[in-house]
MIVOFI-759074 format. One record per atom (N, C-alpha, C, O): x, y, z; residue in one letter. Coordinates in steps of 0.05 Angstrom, whole numbers, plus 5000, padded with zeros to 4 digits. Layout:
BEGIN
SITE|xx|yy|zz|fifi
SITE|X|Y|Z|a
...
END
This chain:
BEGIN
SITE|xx|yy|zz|fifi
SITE|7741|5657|3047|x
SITE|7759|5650|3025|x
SITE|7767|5621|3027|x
SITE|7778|5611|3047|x
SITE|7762|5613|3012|x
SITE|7779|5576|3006|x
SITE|7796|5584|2996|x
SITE|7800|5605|2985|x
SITE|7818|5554|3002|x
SITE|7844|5550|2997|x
SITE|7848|5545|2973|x
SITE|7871|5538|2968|x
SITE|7825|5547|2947|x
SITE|7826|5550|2924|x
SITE|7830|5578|2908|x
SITE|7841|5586|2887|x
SITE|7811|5592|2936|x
SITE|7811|5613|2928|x
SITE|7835|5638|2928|x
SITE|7836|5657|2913|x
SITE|7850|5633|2944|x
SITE|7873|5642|2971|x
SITE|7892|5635|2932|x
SITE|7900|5652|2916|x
SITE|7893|5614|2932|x
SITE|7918|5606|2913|x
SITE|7912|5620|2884|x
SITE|7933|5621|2870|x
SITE|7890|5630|2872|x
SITE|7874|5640|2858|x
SITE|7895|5671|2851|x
SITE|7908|5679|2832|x
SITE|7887|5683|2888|x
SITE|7890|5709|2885|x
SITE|7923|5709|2886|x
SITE|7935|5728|2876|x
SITE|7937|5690|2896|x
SITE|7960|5700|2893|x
SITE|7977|5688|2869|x
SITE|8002|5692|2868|x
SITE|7970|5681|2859|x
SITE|7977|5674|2834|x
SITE|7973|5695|2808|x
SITE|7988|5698|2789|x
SITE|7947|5707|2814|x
SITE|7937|5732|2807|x
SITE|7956|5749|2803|x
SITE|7959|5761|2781|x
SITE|7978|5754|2833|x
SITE|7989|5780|2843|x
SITE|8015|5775|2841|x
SITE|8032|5791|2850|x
SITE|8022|5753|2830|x
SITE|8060|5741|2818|x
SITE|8052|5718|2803|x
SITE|8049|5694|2807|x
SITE|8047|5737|2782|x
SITE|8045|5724|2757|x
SITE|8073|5710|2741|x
SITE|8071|5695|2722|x
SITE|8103|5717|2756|x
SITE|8123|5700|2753|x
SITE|8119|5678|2761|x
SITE|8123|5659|2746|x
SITE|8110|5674|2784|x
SITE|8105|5643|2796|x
SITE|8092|5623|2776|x
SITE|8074|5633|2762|x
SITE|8095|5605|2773|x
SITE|8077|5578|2764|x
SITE|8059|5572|2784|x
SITE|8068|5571|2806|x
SITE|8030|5567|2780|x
SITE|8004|5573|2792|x
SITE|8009|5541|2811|x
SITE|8000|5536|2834|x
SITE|8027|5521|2793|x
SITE|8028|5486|2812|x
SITE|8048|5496|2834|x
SITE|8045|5483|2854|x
SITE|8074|5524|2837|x
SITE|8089|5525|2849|x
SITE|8071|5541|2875|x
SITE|8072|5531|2897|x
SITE|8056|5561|2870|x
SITE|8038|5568|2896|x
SITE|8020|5540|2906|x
SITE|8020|5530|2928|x
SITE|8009|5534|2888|x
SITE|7987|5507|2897|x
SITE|8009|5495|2923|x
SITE|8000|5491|2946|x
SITE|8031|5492|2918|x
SITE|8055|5478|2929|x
SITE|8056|5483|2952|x
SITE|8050|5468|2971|x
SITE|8067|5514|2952|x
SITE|8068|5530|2977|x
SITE|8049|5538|2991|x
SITE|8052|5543|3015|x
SITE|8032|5539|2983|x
SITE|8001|5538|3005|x
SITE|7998|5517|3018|x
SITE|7996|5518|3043|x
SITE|7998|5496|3005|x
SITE|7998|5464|3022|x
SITE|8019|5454|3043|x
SITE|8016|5441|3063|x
SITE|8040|5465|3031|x
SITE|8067|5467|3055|x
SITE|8065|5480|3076|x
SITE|8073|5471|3097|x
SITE|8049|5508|3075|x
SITE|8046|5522|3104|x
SITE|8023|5519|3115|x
SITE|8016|5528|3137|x
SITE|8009|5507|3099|x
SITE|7984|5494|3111|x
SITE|7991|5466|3138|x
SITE|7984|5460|3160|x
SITE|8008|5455|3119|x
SITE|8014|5426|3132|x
SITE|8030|5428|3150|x
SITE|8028|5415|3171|x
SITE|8052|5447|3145|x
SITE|8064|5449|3176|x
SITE|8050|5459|3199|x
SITE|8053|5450|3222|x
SITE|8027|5488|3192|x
SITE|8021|5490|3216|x
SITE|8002|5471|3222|x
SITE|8004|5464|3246|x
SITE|7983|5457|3208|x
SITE|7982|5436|3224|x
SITE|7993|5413|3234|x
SITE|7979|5399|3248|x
SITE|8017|5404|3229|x
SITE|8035|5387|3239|x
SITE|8047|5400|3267|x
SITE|8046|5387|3288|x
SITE|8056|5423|3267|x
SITE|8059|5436|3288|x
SITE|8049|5433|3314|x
SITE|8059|5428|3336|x
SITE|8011|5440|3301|x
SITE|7983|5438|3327|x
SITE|7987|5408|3341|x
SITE|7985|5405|3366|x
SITE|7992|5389|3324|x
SITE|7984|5355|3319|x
SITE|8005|5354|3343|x
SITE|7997|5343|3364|x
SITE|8033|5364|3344|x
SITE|8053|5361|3362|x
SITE|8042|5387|3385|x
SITE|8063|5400|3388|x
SITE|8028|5397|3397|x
SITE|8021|5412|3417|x
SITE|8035|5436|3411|x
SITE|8036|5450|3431|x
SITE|8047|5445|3393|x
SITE|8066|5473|3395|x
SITE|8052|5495|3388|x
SITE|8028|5491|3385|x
SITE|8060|5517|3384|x
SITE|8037|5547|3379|x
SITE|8046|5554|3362|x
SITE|8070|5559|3366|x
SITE|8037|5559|3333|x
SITE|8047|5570|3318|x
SITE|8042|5607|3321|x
SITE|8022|5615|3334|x
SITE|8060|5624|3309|x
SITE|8061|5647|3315|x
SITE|8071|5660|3284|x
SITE|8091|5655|3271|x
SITE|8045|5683|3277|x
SITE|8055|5694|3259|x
SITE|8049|5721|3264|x
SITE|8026|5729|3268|x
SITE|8075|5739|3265|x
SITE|8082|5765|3271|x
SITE|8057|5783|3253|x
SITE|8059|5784|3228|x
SITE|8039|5795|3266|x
SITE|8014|5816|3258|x
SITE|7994|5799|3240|x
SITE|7979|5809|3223|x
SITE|7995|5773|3246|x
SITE|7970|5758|3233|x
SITE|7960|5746|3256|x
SITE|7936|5752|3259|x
SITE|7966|5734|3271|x
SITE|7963|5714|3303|x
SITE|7975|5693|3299|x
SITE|7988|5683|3281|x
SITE|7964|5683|3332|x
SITE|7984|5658|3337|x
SITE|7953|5635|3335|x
SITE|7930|5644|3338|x
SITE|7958|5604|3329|x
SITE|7950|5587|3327|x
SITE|7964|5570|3352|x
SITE|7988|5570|3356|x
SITE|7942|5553|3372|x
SITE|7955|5535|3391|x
SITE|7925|5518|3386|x
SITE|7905|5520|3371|x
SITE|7933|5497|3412|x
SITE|7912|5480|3416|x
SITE|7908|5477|3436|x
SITE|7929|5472|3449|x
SITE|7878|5478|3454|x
SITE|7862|5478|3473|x
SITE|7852|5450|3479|x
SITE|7845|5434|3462|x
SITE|7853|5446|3511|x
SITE|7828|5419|3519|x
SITE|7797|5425|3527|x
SITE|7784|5440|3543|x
SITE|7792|5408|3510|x
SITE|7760|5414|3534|x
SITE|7759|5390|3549|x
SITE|7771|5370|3539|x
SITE|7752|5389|3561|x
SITE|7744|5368|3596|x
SITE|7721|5359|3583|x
SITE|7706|5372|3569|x
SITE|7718|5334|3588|x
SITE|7697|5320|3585|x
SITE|7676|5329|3602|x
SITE|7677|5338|3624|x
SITE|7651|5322|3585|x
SITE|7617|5329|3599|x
SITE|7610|5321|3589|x
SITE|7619|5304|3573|x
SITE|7572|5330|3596|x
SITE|7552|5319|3596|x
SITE|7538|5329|3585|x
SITE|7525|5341|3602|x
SITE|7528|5336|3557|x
SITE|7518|5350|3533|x
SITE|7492|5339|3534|x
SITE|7487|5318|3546|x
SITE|7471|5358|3519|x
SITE|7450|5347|3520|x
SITE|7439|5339|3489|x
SITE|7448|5358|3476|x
SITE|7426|5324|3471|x
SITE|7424|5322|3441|x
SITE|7401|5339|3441|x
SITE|7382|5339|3456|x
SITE|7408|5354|3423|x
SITE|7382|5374|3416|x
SITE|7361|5362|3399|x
SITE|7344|5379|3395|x
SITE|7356|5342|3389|x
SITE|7332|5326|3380|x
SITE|7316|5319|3398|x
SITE|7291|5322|3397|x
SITE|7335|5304|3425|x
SITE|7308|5287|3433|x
SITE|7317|5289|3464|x
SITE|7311|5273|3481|x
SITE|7334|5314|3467|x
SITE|7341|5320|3494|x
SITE|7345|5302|3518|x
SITE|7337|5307|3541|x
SITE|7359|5279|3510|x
SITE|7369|5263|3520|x
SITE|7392|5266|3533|x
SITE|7408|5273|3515|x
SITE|7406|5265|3560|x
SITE|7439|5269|3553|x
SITE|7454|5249|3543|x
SITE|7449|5225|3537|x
SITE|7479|5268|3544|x
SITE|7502|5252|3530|x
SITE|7523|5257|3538|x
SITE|7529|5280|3547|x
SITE|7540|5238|3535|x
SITE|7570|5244|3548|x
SITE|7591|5250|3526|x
SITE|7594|5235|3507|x
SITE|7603|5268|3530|x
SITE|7618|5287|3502|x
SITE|7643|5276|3518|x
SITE|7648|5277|3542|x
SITE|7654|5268|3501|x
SITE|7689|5259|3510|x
SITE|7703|5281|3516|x
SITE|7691|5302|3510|x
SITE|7729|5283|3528|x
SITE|7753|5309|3522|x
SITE|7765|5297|3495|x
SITE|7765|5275|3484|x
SITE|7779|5333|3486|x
SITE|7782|5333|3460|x
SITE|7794|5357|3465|x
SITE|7789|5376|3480|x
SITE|7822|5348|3443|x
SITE|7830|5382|3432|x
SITE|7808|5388|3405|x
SITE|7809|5409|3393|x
SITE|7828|5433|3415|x
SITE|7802|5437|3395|x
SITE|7827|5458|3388|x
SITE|7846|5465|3403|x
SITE|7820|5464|3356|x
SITE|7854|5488|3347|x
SITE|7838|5520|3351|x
SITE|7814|5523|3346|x
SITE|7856|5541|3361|x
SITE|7847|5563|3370|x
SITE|7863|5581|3361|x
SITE|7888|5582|3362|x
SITE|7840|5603|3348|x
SITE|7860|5625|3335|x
SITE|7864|5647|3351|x
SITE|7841|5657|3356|x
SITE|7883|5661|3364|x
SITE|7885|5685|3376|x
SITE|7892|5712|3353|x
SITE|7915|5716|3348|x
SITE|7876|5725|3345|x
SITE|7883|5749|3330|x
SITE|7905|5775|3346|x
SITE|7903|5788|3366|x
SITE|7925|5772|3323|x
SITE|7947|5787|3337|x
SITE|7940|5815|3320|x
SITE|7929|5817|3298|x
SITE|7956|5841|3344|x
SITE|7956|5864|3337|x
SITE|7952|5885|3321|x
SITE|7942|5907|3326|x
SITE|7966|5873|3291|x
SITE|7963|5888|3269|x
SITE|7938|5878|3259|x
SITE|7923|5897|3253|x
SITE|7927|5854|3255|x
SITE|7909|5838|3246|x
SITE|7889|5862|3256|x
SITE|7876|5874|3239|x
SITE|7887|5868|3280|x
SITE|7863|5881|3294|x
SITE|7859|5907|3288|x
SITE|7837|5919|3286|x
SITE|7877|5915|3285|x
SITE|7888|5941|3283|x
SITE|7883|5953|3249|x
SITE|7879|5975|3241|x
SITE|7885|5926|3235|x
SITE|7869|5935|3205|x
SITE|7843|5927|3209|x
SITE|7825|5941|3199|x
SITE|7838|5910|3219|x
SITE|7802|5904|3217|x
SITE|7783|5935|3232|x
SITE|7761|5945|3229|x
SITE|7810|5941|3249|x
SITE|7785|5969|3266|x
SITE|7796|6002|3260|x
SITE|7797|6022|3274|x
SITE|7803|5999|3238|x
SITE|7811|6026|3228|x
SITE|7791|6052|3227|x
SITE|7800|6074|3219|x
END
């Protein structure tokens, strides 16, 4: 689903709302949680999961064209943990 799409359906489903006031609110909880990640904190949403951010350690990658190595920098990377209920509807 895109974030076009996401704003689509709920706009769909509260048809009181103004479709620019969801566009709104999607972008707001979009941007905080990533403003959140940007500052190292974990975001946490009760039966959906938590969002944090991970390091990887720098190495020594190889290019899959011409199998050369390469040195891959460290880097955060954003990581979804699927919480309880989330799982719990996907394996019904």
């Amino acid at each position: 689903m895109t974030r076009s799409e996401l704003i689509a359906r709920m706009a769909a489903k509260n048809p009181a709302l103004y479709h620019r006031d969801i566009e709104r609110l999607v972008g707001t909880i979009l941007d905080e949680i990533s403003g959140a990640l940007e500052r190292g904190d974990r975001v946490e949403l009760r039966g959906f999961g938590a969002f944090s951010v991970r390091h990887r350690k720098a190495r020594i990658g190889r290019n899959p064209r011409t199998g050369t190595s390469v040195q891959v920098a460290e880097k955060k990377v954003p990581f979804f943990k699927m919480g309880k209920g989330m799982r719990e509807r996907l394996n019904r």
